[in-house]
N, C-alpha and C positions, 0 to 999 in steps of 0.2 A: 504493500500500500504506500510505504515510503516512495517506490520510485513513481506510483500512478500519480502521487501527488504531485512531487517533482515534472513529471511528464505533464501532466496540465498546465503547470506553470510555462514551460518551454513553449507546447506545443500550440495552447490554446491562450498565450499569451495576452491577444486583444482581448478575452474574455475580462481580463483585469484590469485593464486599462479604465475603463468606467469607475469602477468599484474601489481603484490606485487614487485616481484624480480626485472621487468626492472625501478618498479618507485624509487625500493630500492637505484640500484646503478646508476641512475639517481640522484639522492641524495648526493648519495656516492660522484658523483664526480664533482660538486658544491659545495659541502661542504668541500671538500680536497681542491681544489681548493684554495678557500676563505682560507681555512688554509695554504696554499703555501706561499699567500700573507704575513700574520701574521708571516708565520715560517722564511720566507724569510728576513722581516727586524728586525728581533728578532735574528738571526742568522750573518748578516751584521752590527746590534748594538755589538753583540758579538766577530766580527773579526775586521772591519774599523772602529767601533765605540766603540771599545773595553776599551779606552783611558779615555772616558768623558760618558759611560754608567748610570751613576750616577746622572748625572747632570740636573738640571734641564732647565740652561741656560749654552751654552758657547760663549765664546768671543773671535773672532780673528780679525787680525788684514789684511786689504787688500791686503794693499805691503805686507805684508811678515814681516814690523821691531815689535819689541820688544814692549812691554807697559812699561811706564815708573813706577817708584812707585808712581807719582802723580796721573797717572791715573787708576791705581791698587788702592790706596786709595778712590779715587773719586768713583768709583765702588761697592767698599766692603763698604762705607760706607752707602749705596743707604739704605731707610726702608726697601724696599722688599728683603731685602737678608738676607737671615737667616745662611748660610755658605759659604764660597769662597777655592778657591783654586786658588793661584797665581801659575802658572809654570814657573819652572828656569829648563833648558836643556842648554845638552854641549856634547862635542862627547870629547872622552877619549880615551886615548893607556894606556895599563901596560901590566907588562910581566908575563905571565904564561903556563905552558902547553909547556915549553921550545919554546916560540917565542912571539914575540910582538902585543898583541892584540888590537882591537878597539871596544870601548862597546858607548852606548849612556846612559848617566847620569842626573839624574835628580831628583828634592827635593820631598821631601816626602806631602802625601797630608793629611788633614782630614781624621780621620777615614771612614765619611759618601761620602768622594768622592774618594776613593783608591782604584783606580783601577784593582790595581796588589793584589794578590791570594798569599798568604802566604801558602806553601808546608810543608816548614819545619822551625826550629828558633822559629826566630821573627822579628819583622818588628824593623827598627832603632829606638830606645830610646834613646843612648847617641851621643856625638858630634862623629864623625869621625866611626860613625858604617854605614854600605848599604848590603844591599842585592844585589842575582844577581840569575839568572833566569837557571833554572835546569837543561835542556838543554845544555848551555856553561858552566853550573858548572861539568854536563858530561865531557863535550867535552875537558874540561882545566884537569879535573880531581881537582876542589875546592872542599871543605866542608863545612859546620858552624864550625866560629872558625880561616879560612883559614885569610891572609893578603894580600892582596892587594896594590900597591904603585898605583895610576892615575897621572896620565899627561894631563895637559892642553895643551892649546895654547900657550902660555908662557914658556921661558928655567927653570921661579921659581915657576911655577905653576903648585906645587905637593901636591899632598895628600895622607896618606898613613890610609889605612884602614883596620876596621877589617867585616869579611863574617859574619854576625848576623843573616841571614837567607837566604832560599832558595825559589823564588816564582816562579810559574806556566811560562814556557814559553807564550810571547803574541802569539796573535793571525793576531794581525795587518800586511797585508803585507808591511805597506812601515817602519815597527821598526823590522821587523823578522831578515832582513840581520847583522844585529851586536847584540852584548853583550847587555841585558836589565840591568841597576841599576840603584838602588834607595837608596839615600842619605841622611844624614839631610843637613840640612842648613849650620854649619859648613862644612861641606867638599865642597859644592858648591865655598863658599866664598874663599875656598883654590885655586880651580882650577879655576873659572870664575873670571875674567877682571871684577871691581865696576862700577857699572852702567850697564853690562849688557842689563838688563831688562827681564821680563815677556813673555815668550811666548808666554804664553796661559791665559785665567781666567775660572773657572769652579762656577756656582753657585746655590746653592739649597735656591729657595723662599720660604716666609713666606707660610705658609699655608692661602690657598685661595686667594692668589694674583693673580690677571689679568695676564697670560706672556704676551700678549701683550703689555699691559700697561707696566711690567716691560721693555719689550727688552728696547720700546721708552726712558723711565727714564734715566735707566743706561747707554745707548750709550750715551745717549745728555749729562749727568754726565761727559762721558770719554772725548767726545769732546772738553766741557770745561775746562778737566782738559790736551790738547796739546794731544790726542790720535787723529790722523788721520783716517777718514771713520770705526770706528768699526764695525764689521759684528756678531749680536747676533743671534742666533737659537738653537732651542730643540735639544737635542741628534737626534732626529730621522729625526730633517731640516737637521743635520749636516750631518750624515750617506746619506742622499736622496743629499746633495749637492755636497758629495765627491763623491758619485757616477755618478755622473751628469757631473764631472771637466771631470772622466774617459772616458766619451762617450760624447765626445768633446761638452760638457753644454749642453746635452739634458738627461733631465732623463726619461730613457729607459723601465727602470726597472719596476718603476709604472706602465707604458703606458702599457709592456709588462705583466704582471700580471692581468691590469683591458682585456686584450684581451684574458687571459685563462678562465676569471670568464665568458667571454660573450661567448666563446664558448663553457662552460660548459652547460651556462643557455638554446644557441640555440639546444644543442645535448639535452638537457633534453624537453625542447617543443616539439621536435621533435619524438626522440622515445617514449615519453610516451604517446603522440596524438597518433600515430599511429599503438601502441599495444594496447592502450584501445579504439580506434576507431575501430578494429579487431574484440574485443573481443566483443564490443554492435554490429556492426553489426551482429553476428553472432548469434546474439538473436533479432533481427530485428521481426521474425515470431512470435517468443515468446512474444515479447513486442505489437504485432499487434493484438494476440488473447486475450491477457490483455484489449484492447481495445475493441475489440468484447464481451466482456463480462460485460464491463462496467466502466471500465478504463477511467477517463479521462485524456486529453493529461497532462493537469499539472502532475496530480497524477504519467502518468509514468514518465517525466522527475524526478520528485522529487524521485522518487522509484532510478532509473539512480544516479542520483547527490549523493544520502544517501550512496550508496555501493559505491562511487568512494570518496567521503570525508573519510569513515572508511579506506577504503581501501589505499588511497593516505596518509592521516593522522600516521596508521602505520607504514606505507613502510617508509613514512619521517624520522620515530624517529629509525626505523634502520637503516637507508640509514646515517642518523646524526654519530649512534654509530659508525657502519663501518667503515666513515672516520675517526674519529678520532684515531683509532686502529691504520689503515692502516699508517696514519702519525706518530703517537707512534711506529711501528715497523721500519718505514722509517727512522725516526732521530734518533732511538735509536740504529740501526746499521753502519750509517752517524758516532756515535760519537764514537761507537768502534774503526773507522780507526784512526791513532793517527794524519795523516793532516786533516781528521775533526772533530777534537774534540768540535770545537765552536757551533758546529750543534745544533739549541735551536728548542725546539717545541711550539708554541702558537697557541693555541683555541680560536678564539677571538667571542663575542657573536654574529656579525654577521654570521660567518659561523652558527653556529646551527639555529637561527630567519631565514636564508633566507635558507636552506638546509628545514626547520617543513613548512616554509607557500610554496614557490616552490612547493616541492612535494605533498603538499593536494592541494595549487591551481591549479596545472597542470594536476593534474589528472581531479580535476571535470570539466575543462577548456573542456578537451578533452573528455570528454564523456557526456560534452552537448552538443556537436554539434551533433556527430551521436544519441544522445537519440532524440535529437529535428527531424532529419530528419525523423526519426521512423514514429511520431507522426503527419508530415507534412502533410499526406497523410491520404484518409480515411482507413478502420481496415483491409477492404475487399481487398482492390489495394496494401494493404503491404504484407499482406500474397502471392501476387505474387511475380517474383523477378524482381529484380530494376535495370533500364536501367542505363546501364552503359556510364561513359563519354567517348565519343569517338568523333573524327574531326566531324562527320555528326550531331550531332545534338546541340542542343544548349548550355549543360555542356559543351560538349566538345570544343564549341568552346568557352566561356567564360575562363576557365579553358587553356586552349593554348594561348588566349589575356594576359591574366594576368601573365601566365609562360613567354611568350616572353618580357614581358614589365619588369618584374622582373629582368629574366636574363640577357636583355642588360641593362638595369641603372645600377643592380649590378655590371654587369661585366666593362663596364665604370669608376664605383665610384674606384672598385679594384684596376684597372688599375692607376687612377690615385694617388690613397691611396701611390701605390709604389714606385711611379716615382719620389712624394712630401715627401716621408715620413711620411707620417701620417698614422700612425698604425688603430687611431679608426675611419679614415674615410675607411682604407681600411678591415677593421674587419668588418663595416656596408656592405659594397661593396660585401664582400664575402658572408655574410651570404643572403644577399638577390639574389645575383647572385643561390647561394646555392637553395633556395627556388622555386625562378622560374626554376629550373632544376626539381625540385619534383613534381611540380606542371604540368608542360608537362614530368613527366616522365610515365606519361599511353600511352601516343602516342608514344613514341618510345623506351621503354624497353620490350616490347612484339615484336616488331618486332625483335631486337637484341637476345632477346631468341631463337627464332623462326631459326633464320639463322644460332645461335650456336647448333641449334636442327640438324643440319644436320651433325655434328661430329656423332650424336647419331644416325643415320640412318641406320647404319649397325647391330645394334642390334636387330631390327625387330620390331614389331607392338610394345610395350615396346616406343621403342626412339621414332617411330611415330608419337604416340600418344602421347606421353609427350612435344614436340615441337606446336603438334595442340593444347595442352590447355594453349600455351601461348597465343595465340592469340586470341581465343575461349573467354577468360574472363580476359581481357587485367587489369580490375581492381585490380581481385586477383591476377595477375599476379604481376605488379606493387607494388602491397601492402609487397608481401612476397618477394620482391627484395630493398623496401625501407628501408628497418631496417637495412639489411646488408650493404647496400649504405652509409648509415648514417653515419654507425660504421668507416667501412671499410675506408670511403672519411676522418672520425676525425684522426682513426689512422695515416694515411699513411702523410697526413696536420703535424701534431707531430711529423712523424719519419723525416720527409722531412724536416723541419722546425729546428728540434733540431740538426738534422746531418749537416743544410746548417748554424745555425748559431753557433755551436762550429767549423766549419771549420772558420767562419768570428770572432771569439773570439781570436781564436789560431794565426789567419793571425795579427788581431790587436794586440796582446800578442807578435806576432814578431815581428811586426812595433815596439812598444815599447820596446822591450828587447831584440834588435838583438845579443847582445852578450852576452851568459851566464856568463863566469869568466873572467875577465883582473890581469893580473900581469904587475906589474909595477917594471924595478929594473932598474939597475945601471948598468952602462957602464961595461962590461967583465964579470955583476954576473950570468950571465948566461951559460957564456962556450961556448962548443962543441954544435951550431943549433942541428943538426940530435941526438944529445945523448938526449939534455932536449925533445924535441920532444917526442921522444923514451919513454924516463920515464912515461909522462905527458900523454901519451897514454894507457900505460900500465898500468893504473888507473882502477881499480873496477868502471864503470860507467862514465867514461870517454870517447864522442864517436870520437872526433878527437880536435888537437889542433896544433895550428900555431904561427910563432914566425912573430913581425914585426920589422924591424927599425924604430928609428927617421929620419926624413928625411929632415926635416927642420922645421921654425916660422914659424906662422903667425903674420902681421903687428898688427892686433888689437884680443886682448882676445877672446875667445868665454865667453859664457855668465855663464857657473864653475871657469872660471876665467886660464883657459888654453891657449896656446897659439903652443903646439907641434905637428906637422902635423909626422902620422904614414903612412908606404907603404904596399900593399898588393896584393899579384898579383890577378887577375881577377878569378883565381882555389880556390888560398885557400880563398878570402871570399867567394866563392860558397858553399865549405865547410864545414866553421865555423859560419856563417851567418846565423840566423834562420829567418830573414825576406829573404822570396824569389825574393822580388821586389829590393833587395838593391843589386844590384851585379856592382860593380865599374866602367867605362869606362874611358876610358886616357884622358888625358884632361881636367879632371874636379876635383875638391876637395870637400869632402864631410864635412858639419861641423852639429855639435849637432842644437837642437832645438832654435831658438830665436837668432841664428847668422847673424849677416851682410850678406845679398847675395849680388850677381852680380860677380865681378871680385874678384879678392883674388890674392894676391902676396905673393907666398914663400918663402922665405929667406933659402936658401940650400948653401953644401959647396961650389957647383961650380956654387953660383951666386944667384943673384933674378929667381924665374920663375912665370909669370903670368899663372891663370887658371883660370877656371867658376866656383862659387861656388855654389854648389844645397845645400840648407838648409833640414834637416833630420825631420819626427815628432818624433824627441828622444831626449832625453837631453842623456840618456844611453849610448853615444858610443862618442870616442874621434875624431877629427879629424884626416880624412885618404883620402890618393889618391891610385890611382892602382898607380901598380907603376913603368910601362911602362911611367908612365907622365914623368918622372923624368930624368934629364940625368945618366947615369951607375956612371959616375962622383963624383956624390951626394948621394949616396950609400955608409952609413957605412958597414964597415964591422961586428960590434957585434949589434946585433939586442938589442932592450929595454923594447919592451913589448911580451909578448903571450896572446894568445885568446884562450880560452877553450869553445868548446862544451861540454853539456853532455847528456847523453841515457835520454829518454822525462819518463822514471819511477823511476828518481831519486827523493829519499824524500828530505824533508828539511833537516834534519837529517843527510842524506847523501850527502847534499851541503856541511854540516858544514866538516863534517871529507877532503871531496874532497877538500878543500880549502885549510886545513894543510897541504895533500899531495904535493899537487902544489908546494905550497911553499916548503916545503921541497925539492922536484924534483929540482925545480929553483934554490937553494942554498938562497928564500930570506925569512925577517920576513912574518908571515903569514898574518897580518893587509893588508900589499901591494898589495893581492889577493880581488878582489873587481870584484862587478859583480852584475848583475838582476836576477841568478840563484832561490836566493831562495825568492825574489819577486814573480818572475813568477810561480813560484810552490806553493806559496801561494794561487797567485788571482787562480791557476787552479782547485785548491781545493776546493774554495769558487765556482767557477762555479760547478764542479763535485758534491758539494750537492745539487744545484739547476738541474740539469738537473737528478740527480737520483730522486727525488721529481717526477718532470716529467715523467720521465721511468717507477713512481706507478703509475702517471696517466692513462698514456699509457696502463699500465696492467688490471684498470677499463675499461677504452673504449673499446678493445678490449672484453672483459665480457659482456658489453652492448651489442656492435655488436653481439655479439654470442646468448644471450640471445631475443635479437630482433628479430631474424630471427629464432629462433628454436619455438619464438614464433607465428609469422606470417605463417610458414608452416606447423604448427603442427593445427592452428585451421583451416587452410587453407585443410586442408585434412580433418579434421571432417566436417567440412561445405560440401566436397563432398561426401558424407555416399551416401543417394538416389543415386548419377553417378556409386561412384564405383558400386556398385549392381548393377544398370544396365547393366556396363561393364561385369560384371562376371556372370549375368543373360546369356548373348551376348558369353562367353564362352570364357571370360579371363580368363585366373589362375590364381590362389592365388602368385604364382613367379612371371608370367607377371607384375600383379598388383604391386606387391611391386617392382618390376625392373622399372616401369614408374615413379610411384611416386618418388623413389630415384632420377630415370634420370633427372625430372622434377626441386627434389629441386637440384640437381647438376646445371644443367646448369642456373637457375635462382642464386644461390651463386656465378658461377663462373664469368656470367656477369657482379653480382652487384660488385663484388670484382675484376675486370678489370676497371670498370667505375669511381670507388670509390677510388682505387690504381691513375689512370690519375689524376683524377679531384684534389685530396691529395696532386701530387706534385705539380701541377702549385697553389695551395692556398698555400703551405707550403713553396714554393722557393719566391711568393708574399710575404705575412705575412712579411718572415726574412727580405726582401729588405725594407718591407714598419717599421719597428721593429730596423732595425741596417744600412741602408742604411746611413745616415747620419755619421754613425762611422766608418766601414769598407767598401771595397769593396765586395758586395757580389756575393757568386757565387754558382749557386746551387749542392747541393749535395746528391746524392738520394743514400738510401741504399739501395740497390737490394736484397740484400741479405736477407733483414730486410721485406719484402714487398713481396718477394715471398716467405717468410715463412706467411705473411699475409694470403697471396691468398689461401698456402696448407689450412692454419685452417680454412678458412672461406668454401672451397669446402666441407672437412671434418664435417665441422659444420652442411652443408644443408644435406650432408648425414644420418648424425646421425637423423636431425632433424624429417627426413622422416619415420626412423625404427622403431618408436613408433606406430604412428599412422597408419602407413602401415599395422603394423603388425596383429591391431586392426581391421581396414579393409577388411583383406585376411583372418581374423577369422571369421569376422562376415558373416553369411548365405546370399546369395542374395535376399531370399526371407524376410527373416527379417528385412533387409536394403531397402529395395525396401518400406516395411508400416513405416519409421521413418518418423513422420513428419518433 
């Protein structure tokens, strides 16, 4: 039986080929997957974590204050620390570029913890040398060489510098909005206020030390040295934590990635069962005379298992390569766009170990089931053909118990996966909901053929008869509708999922950033409303912008430490507002994040006015009323701020220059222009490599789909060799013939791919709610557009799949077809 197996493989080679490909990119996209994960926070280490990439511990601080140099000491001098880095930061103005800038400064690190990327120069060596970041060195028009004055916080708290070098723009969205430098130590001392303190602490351990054991140490070290609650974790806790703050303390991200590796793993059980359950049945006869001849059942299952290990085992280790290409091609044109430069690729050794055992164990998985049915039977009763599950007999109703039981628990668990939030209970919910649809899908995907057979009624004996063999052999039917099912229900789950949760990305991107630009100036520097308007308009990339008044106090600070309520009519925040939900009503006062609510009293020219105050999730936006609340009375006449929108395709790049503009427009220094612009354009770019990652998935699934079903109707049509002849014995044509076949795989493609298209949005609109439900509000979002070009390719697909074998068919003699066994 070794060598008959052996022998199949050689001789009947194309037989595998089918059954090679779909385990390949079964493979493929498990293994991508898994590398998503890896690329994912390899890439998020490189933009939010871009800072402390090096480190092996860092240390912050709860509240927010400073570490002192006691407990900076107390820390560095723990045994497990083999380097530290104490951070000193400060926000800075100097004038360059003809107007007054603001950069974020701060001391230089260790070699082995230095963050920042040396372009050109050299990094500070003597006192009063810094670098500054290539970018704003553009934008100012600096050099190496160039000089610098900073200003502190302080009227004496100046330093003047020289440009020693030029380093890589960050990557970080929340340091991208200002000027990057890096400083020595002397220049700090010039511009920060003694005492200070420490930012941050960065530390790289001895070699083989416990992190555990150190986090423990060194906190309890700081504690006794007056550090309050210090919070230690890995670069990549740090990275998983900050993203965790961003999706209001739930980390999403994880959850959402370990729910692509589980739908890869169910789409991979899945098609690969049911293309090599295809393929053994259809040697069923084959494997039955093996028996009649002396075959024992072992021998054939072992015969079975040996050609689906080779065969599973290869597919694997291409299926491994493929992905990794596919993600090498994917981040390596990620890093070409210059907003995502940070794009990092990592192959971590679980994608290849569960991409090589996956695809050998699921191939032989699936083809000992149908080897075992083969063999269940004696030699003589296999060589007939095998009753099929249907409502009347006893498969079919075991087989309908268990689909129904499936499908209501899953559809249950789903349900409430999203209502709670819980992605992996609603990821289990689906999949199993999924399953018992599969499992009763021989009792009712042959009837839905059957009735879509009647479009095809007007073609003549042709549609006829292609809608009667759905019914006719409801199994095969089924079988060559499942593959595209699969595909079709993964895609459509993806396209539904990734369109409903960048609408809920971009809704929370506006929650948080509802205003791109703020200028702030000074009583009359603004002129003529309609002229600066005017200007500010007329901006490359500028899509509208509005001027406000001060309007009056407020009694107590908001929590930036402002206290000026702005006015705005009900039009122009509709406008300029990029949160849709925030649109003003009279009556009420709007203030930032972590403000006092309830009542609020304004202090205005003509008087106190009480109002409601609704608290914002933004700290982004200053205090404002419509500004009908207000008596006309109280109403200056020169407005103090404007609001800048801009076109959703501006770069970063093109925040910086629109900023100068502004100011310029405005008559004010360019520092006073401040905004979430190029925040927001950051995080959208770190999202935009994540969901192109996705978009190559998407290009595998769809592959699979195709591949599935080109598989399933193609041996689906050999398996009928003896009918067609009959047929054409009966005095079909060779056109009739091939017009059925087409019709048949048409309408079983176009129902799987209606079924598949349905069932895709309600899993993909679930999925996102049970996935970001806690973070935004979600709301579904189906690509039509995206989803009937699904449907062309997948009708397309069953056509093609048909033209082969058909053709093979209408060639083959009736009488020669009629003696194949």
């Amino acid at each position: 039986m070794l060598r008959v197996a052996l022998s199949q493989l050689t001789t009947h080679f194309r037989r595998f080929v089918a059954i090679g490909l779909a385990v390949m990119l079964s493979v493929m996209f498990l293994s991508a997957t898994l590398m998503v994960g890896a690329s994912t926070n390899a890439s998020l280490g490189a933009s939010i974590g871009e800072a402390y990439r090096n480190a092996d511990l860092i240390a912050t601080s709860k509240n927010g204050e400073a570490f002192s140099q006691a407990a900076v000491d107390a820390a560095t001098s723990a045994p497990a620390v083999k380097d530290h880095y104490a951070e000193r930061s400060t926000y800075v103005t100097f004038v360059a570029g003809g107007g007054e800038q603001q950069g974020r400064l701060r001391n230089t690190a260790p070699s082995p913890l230095e963050g920042a990327v040396l372009s050109s120069g050299s990094m500070p060596s003597q006192p009063f040398e810094a670098v500054i970041d290539v970018k704003t060195a553009e934008h100012l028009g600096l050099t190496v060489g160039s000089t610098l004055e900073l200003h502190g916080a302080g009227p004496v708290k100046n330093a003047k510098v020289k440009v020693a070098g030029l380093i890589q723009a960050t990557n970080d969205p929340f340091s991208s909005s200002a000027a990057q430098l890096v400083a020595s130590e002397s220049v700090l001392n010039a511009v920060q206020d003694a005492g200070a303190g420490y930012s941050g602490l960065q530390f790289i351990l001895q070699p083989g030390e416990d992190v555990s054991a150190a986090k423990e140490y060194i906190a309890h070290r700081m504690e006794a040295a007056g550090a309050e609650a210090p919070t230690l974790e890995t670069a990549q806790e740090k990275v998983t934590s900050t993203v965790a703050m961003l999706s209001a303390g739930q980390d999403q991200l994880t959850v959402v990635l370990l729910a692509f590796a589980g739908v890869a793993i169910l789409v991979s059980i899945l098609v690969v069962a049911n293309t090599f359950s295809v393929l053994v049945a259809q040697r069923t006869r084959e494997l039955a005379l093996l028996r009649c001849l002396g075959a024992g059942r072992s021998q054939i299952r072992g015969s079975v298992m040996l050609e689906a290990l080779v065969v599973g085992f290869i597919s694997a280790v291409l299926g491994v390569i493929a992905a990794t290409a596919l993600m090498y091609v994917l981040i390596a044109w990620a890093k070409t766009q210059p907003e995502q430069a940070f794009a990092t690729l990592a192959v971590p050794p679980s994608a290849i170990i569960a991409g090589l055992v996956a695809g050998t164990l699921l191939t032989v998985i699936a083809a000992l089931v149908p080897a075992k049915a083969a063999t269940a039977v004696a030699p003589l009763a296999a060589l007939r053909p095998a009753d099929d599950a249907a409502v009347g007999n006893r498969r079919g109703k075991v087989r309908l118990a268990l689909g129904l039981v499936a499908l209501l628990g899953g559809a249950s668990l789903l349900i409430f996966g999203s209502t709670t939030v819980s992605l992996l209970i609603a990821l289990f919910g689906g999949a199993l909901s999924f399953v018992g649809i599969l499992l009763c899908s021989t009792l009712f995907i042959p009837t839905v053929v059957a009735l879509a057979g009647r479009v095809a009624a007007p073609v003549g004996v042709p549609g006829k008869l292609a809608a009667v063999n759905a019914t006719r052999n409801p199994a095969r039917t089924s079988a060559a509708a499942a593959a595209l099912l699969i595909g079709v229900t993964l895609v459509s789950l993806m396209m539904t999922g990734a369109a409903t949760s960048r609408q809920a990305f971009n809704d929370t991107l506006a929650e948080n950033y509802p205003v791109d630009l703020a200028a702030m100036t000074a009583t009359g520097a603004i002129g003529s409303g309609d002229a600066a308007v005017s200007r500010i308009k007329a901006i490359d990339g500028v899509s509208t912008a509005v001027l406000l008044p001060a309007v009056g106090t407020l009694a107590e600070a908001t929590p930036d430490g402002g206290n000026t309520i702005y006015g705005i009519s009900a039009a122009d925040a509709s406008s300029v507002l990029r949160d849709s939900a925030l649109r003003p009503n009279p009556g009420t006062v709007y203030l930032p994040e972590d403000s006092k609510g309830g009542a609020a009293t304004i202090s205005t020219a003509a008087g106190p006015v009480s109002l409601d105050a609704k608290v914002l999730r933004t700290r982004h936006i200053p205090p404002f009323v419509e500004i009908s609340s207000l008596p006309s009375s109280a109403l200056p006449e020169t407005p103090s701020m404007a609001w800048v929108k801009l076109d959703d395709s501006v770069s970063a790049d093109r925040v910086q220059a629109i900023q100068k503009e502004v100011a310029a427009a405005l008559g004010v220094q360019e520092r006073t222009v401040s905004g979430a612009a190029i925040e927001r354009v950051t995080f959208n770019s770190i999202i935009d490599v994540l969901l192109l990652v996705v978009t190559g998935l998407l290009g595998v699934a769809v592959v699979i789909a195709l591949i599935g079903v080109a598989n399933t109707l193609s041996l689906s049509v050999l398996e009928r060799t003896r009918e067609n002849s009959l047929l054409r014995a009966l005095g079909l044509t060779k056109g009739q013939l091939r017009g059925m076949l087409a019709i048949e795989a048409v309408l079983i493609a176009g129902v799987a791919a209606v079924l598949g298209a349905g069932m895709g949005i309600v899993y993909g609109w679930l999925g996102a709610q049970a996935a970001l439900g806690g973070v935004a509000d979600v709301v579904p979002a189906v690509p039509w557009l995206q989803l009937a070009t699904v449907f062309g390719v997948a009708v397309v697909a069953g056509l093609l799949a048909s033209v082969i074998p058909a053709h093979r068919a209408a060639r083959l003699s009736p009488v020669e077809g009629l003696a194949t066994a």
